[in-house]
C-alpha positions as CSV (number, residue, x, y, z in Angstrom):
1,X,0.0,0.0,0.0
2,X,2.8,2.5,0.8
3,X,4.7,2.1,-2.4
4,X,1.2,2.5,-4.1
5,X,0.0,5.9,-2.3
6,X,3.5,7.8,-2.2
7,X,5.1,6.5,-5.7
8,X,2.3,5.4,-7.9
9,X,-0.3,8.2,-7.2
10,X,1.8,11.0,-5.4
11,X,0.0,14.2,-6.7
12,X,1.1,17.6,-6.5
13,X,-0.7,20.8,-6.6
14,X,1.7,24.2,-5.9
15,X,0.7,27.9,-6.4
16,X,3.7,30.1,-6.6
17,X,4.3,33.9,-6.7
18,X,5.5,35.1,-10.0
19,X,8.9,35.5,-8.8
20,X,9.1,32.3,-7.5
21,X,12.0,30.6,-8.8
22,X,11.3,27.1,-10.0
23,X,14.5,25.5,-9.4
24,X,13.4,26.5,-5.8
25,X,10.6,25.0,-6.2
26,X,11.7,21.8,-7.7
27,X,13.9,21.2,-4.5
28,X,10.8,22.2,-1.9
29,X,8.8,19.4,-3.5
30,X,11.3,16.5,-4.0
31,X,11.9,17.3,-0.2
32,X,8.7,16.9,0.6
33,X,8.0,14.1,-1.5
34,X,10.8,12.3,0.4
35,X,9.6,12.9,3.7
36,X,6.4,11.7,2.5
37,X,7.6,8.7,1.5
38,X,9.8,7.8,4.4
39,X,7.1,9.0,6.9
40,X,4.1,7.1,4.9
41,X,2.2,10.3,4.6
42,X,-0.4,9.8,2.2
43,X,-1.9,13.2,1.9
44,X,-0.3,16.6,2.8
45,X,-1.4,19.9,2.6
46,X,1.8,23.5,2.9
47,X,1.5,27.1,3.2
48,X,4.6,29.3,3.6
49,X,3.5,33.2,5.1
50,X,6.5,35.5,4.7
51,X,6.8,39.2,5.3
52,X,3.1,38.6,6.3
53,X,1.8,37.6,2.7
54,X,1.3,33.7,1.4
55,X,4.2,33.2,-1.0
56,X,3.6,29.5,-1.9
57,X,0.5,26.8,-0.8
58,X,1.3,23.1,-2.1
59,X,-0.9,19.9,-2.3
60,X,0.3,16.8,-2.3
61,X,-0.8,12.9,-2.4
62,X,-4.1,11.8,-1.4
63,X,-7.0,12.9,0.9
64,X,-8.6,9.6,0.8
65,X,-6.5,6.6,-0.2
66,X,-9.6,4.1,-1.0
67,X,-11.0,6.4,-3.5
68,X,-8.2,8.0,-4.9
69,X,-9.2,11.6,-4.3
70,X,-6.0,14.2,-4.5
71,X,-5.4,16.7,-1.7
72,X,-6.3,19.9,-2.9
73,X,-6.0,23.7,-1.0
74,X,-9.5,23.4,-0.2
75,X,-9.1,20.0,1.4
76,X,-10.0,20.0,5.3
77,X,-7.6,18.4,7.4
78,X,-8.2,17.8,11.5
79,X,-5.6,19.9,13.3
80,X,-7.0,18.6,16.9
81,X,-4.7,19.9,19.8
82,X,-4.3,23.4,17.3
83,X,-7.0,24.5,18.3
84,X,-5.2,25.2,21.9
85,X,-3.7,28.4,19.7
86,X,-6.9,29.8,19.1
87,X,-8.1,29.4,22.8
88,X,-5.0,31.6,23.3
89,X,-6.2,34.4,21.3
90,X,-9.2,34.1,22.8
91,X,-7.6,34.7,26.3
92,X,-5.6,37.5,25.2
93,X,-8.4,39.5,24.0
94,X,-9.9,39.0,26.9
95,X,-6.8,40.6,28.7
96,X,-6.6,43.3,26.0
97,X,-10.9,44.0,26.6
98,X,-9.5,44.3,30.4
99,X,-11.8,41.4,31.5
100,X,-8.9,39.3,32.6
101,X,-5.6,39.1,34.8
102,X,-3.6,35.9,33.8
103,X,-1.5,36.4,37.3
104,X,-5.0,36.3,39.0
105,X,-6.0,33.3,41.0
106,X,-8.7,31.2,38.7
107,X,-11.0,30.9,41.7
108,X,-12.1,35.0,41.2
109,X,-13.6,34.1,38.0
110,X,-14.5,30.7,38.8
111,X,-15.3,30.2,42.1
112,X,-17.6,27.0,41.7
113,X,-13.8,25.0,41.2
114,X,-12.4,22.7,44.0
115,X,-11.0,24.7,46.5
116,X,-7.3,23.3,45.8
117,X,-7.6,24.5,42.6
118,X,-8.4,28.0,43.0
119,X,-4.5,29.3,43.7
120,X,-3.8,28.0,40.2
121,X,-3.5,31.5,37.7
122,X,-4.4,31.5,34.3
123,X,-1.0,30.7,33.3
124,X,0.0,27.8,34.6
125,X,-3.0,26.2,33.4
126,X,-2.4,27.2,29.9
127,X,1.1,25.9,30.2
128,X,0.5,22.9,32.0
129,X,2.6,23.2,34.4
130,X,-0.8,23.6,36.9
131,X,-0.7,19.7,38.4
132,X,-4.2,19.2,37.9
133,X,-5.6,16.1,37.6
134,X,-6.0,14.5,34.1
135,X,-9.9,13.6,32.9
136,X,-9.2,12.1,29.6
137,X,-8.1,7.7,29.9
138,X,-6.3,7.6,27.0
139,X,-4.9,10.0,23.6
140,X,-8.0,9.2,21.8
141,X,-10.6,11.4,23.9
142,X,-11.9,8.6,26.1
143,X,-12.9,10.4,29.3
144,X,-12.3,9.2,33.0
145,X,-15.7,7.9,32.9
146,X,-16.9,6.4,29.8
147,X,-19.1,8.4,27.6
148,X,-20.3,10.6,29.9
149,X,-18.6,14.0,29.9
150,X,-20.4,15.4,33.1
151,X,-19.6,12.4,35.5
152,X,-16.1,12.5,34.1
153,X,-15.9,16.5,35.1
154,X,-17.4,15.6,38.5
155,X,-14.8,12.9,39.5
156,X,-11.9,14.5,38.2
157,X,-12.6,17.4,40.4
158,X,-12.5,15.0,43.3
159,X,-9.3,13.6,42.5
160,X,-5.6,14.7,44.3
161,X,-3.0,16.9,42.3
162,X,-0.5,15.2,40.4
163,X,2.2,17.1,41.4
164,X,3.1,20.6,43.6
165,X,2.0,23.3,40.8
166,X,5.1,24.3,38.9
167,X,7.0,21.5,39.6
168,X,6.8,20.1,36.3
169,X,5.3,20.4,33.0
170,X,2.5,17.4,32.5
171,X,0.1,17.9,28.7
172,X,-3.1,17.7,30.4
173,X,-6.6,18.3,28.7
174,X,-8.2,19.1,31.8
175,X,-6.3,22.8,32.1
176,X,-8.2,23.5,28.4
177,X,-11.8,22.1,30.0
178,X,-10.9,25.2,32.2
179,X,-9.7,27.6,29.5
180,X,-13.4,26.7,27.9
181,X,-15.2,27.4,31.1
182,X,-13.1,31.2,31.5
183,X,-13.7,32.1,28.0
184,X,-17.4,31.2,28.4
185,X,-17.9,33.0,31.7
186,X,-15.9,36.0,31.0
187,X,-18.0,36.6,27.3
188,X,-21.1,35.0,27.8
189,X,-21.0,32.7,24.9
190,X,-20.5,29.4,24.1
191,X,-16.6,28.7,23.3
192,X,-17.3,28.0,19.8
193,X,-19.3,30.9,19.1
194,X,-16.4,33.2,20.5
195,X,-13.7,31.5,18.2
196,X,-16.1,31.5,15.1
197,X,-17.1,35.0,15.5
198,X,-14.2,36.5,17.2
199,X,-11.5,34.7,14.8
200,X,-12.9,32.6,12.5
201,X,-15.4,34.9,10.7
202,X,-12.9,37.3,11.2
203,X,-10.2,36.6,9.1
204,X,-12.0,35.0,6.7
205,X,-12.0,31.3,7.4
206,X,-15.6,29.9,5.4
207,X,-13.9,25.9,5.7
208,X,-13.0,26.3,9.1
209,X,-16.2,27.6,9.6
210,X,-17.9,24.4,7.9
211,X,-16.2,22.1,10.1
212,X,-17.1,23.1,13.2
213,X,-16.1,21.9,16.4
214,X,-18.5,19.0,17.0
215,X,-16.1,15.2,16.8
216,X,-13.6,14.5,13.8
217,X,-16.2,11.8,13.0
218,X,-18.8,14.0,11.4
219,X,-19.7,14.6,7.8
220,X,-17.6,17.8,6.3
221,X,-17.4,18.2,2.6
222,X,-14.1,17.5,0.5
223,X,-12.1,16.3,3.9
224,X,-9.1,14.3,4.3
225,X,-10.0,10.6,5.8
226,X,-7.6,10.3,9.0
227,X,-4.7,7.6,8.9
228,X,-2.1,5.8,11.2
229,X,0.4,3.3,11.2
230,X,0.2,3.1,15.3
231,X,-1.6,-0.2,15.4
232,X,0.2,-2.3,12.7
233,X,3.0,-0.8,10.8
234,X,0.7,-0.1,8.2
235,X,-1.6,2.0,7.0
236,X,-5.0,1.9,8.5
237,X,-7.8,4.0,9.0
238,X,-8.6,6.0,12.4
239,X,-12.1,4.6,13.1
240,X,-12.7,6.4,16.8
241,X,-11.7,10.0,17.8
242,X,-14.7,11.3,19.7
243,X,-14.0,14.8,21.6
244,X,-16.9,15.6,24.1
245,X,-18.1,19.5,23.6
246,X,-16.6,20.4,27.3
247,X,-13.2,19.3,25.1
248,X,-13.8,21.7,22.7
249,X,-10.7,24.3,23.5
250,X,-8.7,21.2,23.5
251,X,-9.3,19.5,20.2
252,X,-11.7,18.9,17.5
253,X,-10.9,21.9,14.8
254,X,-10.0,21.0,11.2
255,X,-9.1,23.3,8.8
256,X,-7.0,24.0,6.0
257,X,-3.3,25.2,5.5
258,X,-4.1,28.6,3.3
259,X,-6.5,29.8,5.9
260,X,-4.7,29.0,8.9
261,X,-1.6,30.8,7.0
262,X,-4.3,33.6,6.4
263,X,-5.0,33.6,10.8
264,X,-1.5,34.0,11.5
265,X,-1.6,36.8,8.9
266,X,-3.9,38.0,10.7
267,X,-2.8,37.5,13.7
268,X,0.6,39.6,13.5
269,X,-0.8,42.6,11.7
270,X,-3.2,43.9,14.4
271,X,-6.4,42.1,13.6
272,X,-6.9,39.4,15.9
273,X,-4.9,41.3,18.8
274,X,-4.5,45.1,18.9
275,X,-1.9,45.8,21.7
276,X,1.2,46.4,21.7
277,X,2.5,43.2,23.5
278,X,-0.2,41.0,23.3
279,X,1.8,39.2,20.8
280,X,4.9,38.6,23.0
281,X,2.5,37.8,25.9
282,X,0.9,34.8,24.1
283,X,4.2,33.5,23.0
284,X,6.1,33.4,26.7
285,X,6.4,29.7,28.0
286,X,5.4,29.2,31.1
287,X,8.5,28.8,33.7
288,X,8.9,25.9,36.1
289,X,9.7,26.8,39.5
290,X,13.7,26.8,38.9
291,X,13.1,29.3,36.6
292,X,13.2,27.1,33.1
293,X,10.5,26.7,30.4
294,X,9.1,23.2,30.1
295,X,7.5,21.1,26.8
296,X,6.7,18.0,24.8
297,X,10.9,17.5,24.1
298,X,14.2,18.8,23.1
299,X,12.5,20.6,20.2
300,X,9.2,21.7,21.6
301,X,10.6,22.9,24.9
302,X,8.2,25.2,26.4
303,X,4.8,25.7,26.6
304,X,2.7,29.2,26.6
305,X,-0.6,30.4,25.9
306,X,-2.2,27.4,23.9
307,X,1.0,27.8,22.1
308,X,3.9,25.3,22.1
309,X,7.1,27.1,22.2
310,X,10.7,26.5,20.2
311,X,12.2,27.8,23.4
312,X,16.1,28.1,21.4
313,X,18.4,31.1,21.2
314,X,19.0,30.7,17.0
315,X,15.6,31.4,15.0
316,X,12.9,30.1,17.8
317,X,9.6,29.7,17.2
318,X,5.7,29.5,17.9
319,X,4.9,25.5,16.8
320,X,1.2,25.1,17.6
321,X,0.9,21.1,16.9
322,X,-1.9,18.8,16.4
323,X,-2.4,14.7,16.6
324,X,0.7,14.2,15.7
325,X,-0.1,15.0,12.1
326,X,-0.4,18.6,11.5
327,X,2.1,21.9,13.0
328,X,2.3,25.6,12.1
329,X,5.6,26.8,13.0
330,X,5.9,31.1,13.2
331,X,9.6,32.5,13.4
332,X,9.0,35.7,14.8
333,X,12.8,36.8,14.1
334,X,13.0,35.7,10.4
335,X,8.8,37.3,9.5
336,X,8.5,33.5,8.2
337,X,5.4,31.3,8.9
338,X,4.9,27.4,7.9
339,X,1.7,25.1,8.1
340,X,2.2,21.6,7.4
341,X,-1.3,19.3,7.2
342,X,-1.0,15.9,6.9
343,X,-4.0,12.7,7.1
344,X,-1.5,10.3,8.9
345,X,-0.7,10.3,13.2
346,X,2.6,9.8,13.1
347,X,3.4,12.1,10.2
348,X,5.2,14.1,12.8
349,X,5.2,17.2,10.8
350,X,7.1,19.4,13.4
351,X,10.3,16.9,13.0
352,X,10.7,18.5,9.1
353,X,9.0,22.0,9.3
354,X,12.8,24.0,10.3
355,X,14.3,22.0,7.3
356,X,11.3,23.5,5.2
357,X,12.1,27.2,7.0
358,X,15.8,26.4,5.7
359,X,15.2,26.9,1.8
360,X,13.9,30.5,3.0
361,X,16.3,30.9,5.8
362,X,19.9,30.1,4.9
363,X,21.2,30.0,8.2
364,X,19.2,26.9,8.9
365,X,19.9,24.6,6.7
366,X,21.0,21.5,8.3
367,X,24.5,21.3,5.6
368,X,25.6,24.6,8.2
369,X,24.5,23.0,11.1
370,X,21.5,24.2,12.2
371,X,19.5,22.8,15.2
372,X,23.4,21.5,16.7
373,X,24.8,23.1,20.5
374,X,27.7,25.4,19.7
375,X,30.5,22.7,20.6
376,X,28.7,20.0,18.4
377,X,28.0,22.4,15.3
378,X,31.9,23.1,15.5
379,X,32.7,19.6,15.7
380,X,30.2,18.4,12.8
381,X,31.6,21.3,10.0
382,X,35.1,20.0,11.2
383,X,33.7,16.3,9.9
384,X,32.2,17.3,7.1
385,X,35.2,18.8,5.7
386,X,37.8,16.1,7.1
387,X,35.7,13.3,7.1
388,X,33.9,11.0,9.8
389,X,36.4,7.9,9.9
390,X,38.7,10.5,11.9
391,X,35.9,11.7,14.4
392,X,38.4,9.9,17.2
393,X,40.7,12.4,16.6
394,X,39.3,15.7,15.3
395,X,37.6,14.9,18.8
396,X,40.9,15.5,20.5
397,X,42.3,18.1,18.2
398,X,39.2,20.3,19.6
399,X,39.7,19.9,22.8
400,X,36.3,19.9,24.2
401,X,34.8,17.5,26.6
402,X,31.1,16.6,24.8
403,X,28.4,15.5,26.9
404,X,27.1,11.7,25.7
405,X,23.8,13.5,25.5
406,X,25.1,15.7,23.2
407,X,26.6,13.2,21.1
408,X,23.4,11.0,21.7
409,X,21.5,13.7,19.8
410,X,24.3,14.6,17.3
411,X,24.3,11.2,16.3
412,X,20.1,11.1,16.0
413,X,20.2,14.4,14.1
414,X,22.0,12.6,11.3
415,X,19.8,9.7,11.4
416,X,17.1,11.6,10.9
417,X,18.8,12.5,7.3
418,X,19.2,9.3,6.6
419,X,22.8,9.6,7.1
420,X,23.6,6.5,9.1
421,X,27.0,5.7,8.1
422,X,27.9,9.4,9.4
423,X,26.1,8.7,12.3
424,X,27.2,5.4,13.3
425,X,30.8,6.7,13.7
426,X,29.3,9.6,15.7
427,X,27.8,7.0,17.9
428,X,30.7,4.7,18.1
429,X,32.5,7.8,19.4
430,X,30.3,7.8,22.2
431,X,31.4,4.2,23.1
432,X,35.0,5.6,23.3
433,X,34.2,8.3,24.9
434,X,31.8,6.8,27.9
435,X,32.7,3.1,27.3
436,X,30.3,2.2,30.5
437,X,27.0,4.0,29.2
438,X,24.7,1.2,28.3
439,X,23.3,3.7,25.9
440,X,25.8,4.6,23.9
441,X,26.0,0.6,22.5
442,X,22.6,0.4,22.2
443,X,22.6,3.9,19.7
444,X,25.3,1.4,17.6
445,X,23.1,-1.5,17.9
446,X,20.2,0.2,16.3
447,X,22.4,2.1,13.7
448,X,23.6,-1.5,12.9
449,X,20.1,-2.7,12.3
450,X,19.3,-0.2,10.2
451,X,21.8,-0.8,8.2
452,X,21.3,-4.4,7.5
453,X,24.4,-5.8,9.8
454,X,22.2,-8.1,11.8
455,X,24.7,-10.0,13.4
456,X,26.9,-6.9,14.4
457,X,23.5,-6.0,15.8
458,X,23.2,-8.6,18.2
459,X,26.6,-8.2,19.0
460,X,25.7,-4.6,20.3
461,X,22.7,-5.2,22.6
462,X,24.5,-8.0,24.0
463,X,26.7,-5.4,25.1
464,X,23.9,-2.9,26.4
465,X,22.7,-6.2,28.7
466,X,26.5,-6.5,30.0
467,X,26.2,-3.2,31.3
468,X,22.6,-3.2,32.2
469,X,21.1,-6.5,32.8
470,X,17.8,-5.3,33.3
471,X,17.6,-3.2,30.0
472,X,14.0,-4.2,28.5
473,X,14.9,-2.3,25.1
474,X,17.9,-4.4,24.3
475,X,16.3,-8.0,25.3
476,X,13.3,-7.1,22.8
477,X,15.1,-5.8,20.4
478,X,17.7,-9.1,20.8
479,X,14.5,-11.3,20.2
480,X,13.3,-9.5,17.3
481,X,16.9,-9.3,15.9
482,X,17.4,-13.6,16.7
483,X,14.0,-14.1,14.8
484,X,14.7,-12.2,11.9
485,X,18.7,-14.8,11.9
486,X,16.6,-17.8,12.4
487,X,14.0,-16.8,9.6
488,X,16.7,-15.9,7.0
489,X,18.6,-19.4,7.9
């Protein structure tokens, strides 16, 4: 099925400025055609916003695989946990209409929560790092209590913290049940209604509109059909992904890439947000306790106002995410916006989006190094130009003690570009250079798998369980690696 979808009937559809240059262009799309391919994303919809104008949308590959019906630009795509971006604005108008305080204790607008709740402020509940309670079971929407949003909202408000507020950072839908209730109190309206008229209608937005906010199950016109590889390794179809309407602020938007590109316009030319500051305000992570942002991982590494942050010195970023399948990264620094929509959790769209913002932004490119610490860019131009067979010793010649996390990641960052040759002798540094790290062998052993040398493989997470006996990764990967001998024999 894969080689069908992404070779056989990969479409594309691009719209370019006239001075687009179609070299340019060539290279966008055989990059994304790539990623495509290796991610298994059969349908995926782009919009690039620079200098606050649309300068390119793309369509590619298929909206629904069992018919055979091409993405278009007016194809809807779900962008579920996206719509946490929108409750954002919503909050900040509110500031800006002087109707809120985001310092102020939740309990002065909401009195009716648990008592142990009412400390929390406005911001550590849109940042998670509140230590409320979580109401949702599972990733999917299935509530505390099954099917029945009420009892679910009653119990969870009986249950104990999950950890001293600001400890930690802990994605939890209930902090957006809460959002939902504040916008609602403070306006009057039902949450949809706000966004719809208040953003939606606003900008212009008629097929975000159509779509609604009731469950990703309903009928909407010329939609993408939803896809995973989760359950089997291959494609299926996402039969069950029911959001209840107290969820609403969570999850549950689709939309398409031109008119989400069109919000953000919209967004940073005054429309959406008139003050001076509001902006900056909606984009500041929320800090732990010992004074650090927190998010998803090393990319995503804070959270703000609905918004999850690309808390890094070089070209950071606004990267509202969705299901796993859809992202809108906005570089603030470099006036550059990118919306990726994809049918397929798992496509993992915020893993590619910098490497689309480096054939508009030079400086990141990953051939200069881009997305590296300092000491590690230094080290990987040095490579590059000498060569990765002497990373032993341009190691030494620079004189710098790397961390094996830093080399850990160095190594993953090539893998990632499919250079695994590079990155195996990146990782087999790491065994030299903290020969007692269980981890550093079992980086080898997978780069061994990968490429083909099962044996060597073996040989590698029998290594991992020398050093760590109880290592569960390396004795299932060992079994998978001794089935795969014994069926080749």
């Amino acid at each position: 099925m894969r080689s069908t979808v992404l070779k056989s009937l990969f479409l594309i559809v691009v719209f370019l400025s006239p001075l687009f240059n179609l070299a340019f262009a060539d290279e966008l799309d055989d990059f994304i055609a790539a990623q495509m391919q290796q991610r298994q994303i059969p349908g995926l919809q782009l919009a690039v916003v620079q200098h606050n104008k649309i300068i390119r949308t793309g369509s590619y590959g298929l909206a629904n695989i069992e018919d055979s019906v091409a993405v278009d630009n007016n194809t809807v795509f779900s962008i579920n946990s996206m719509t946490k971006a929108f409750a954002g604005v919503a909050i900040m108008q509110l500031v800006e209409q002087g109707k809120l305080d985001l310092s102020a204790p939740i309990g002065s607008y909401l009195p009716e929560l648990p008592k142990a709740w009412q400390q929390l402020n406005t911001k550590q509940i849109m940042g998670h790092t509140s230590g409320l309670p979580a109401i949702l079971a599972n990733d999917f929407g299935k509530l505390i209590v099954e099917d029945d949003p009420q009892a679910s909202w009653e119990k969870v408000q009986t249950l104990p913290m999950a950890f001293d507020t600001g400890s930690n950072f802990k994605y939890n839908q209930t902090n957006y049940i809460i959002v939902g209730k504040l916008i609602e109190k403070l306006t009057g309206q039902p949450f949809a209604e706000v966004i719809t008229n208040q953003q939606l209608k606003q900008v212009g937005m008629p097929r975000t509109v159509e779509a609604g906010f009731d469950n990703l199950n309903n009928v909407v016109s010329h939609s993408a059909k939803r896809y995973t590889t989760y359950y089997t390794g291959e494609l299926t179809n996402i039969r069950s992904e029911i959001f209840s309407n107290m969820l609403y602020p969570a999850a549950g938007m689709s939309s398409t890439a031109t008119e989400l590109a069109n919000w953000v316009i919209a967004l940073q030319t005054n429309e959406l947000l008139k003050q001076q500051g509001s902006l900056a305000t909606l984009w500041t992570p929320a800090r732990l306790d010992n004074g650090h942002p927190k998010g998803f991982n090393r990319l995503l590494s804070g959270y703000a106002l609905g918004w999850p942050i690309v808390a890094r010195n070089e070209h950071p970023a606004a990267a509202p995410v969705g299901g796993n399948r859809s992202g809108l990264f906005v570089y603030p620094e470099d006036d550059l916006a990118i919306v990726v929509l994809t049918n397929l959790m798992g496509g993992s769209p915020d893993r590619f989006i910098d490497d689309i913002a480096g054939f508009y932004v030079e400086d990141m490119q990953k051939q200069n190094g881009f997305g590296l610490p300092q000491n590690i860019k230094t080290f990987y131009l040095v490579l590059e130009k000498q060569g990765y067979n002497k990373a032993s010793e341009i190691a030494k010649t620079l004189n710098n003690q790397f961390a094996e996390s830093d080399i850990n990641n160095f190594g993953y960052w090539l893998v990632n570009q499919n250079k695994l040759q590079q990155a195996l002798a990146v990782f087999e540094l790491n065994t030299q250079l903290y020969p007692n790290s269980a981890n550093t062998y079992d980086s080898v052993a997978e780069t061994q798998w990968r490429l083909g040398h099962i044996q060597i493989a073996i040989a590698g997470y029998q290594k991992v369980l020398e050093l760590q006996p109880d290592n569960r990764n390396a004795k299932k990967q060992l079994a998978k690696l001794k089935q795969i001998q014994s069926d080749n024999i």
